[in-house]
C-alpha positions as CSV (number, residue, x, y, z in Angstrom):
1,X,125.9,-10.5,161.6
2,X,126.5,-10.6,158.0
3,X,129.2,-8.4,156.5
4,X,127.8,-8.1,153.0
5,X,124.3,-7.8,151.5
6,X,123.3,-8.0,148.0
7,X,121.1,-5.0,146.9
8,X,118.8,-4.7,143.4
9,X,119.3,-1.5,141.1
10,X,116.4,0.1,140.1
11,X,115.9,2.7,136.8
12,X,119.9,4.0,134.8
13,X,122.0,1.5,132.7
14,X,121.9,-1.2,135.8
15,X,118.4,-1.4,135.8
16,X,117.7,-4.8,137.5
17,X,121.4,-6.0,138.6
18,X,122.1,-6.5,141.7
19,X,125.0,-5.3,143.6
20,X,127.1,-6.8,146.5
21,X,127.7,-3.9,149.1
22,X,129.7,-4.3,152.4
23,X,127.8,-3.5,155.5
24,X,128.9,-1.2,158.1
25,X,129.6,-1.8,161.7
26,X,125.8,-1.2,162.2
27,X,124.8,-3.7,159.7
28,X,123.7,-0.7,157.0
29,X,124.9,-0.5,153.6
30,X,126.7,2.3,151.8
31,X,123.7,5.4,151.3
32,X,125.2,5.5,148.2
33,X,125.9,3.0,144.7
34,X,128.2,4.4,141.9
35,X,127.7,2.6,138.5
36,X,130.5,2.8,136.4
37,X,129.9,2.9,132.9
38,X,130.6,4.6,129.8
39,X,133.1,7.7,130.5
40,X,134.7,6.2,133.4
41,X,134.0,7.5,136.9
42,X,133.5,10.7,136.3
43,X,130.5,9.6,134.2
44,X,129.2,6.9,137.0
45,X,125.5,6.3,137.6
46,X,124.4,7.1,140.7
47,X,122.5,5.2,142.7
48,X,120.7,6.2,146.0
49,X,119.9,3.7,148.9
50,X,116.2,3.5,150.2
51,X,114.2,1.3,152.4
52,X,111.0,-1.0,151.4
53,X,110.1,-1.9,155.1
54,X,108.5,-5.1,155.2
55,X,109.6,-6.4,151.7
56,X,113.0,-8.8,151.3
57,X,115.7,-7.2,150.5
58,X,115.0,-4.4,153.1
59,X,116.9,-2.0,150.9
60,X,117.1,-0.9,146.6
61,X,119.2,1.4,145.0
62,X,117.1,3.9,143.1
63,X,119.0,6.1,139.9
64,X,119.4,9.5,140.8
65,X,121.4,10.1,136.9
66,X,124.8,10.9,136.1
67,X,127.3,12.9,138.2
68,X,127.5,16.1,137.5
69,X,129.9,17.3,135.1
């Protein structure tokens, strides 16, 4: 089983990168992708995991915006 997957970003500042996530012992990745950018963590892009059944990669990051301050 593979222990890591890459996964695209879709919509914020990574728009289009692709990330390399560690899978867990089921083979799922995090439900969730910070972003660092500008303003340091507390100011990280977030980034929410969602299937696309049938499609390669199985899985995208979608932007949900900044945390909240």
């Amino acid at each position: 089983m593979e222990v890591t997957t890459e996964i695209p970003l879709v919509g914020g500042a990574g728009d289009g990168d692709i990330v390399i996530v560690d899978l867990d012992v089921h083979g799922r990745p995090p439900l969730t992708h910070h972003l660092v950018v500008d303003g340091g963590l507390a100011r990280a892009e977030i980034y929410e995991l969602e299937a696309t059944p049938g499609e390669r990669p199985p899985w995208l990051y979608r932007w949900r915006g900044p945390a909240p301050s």
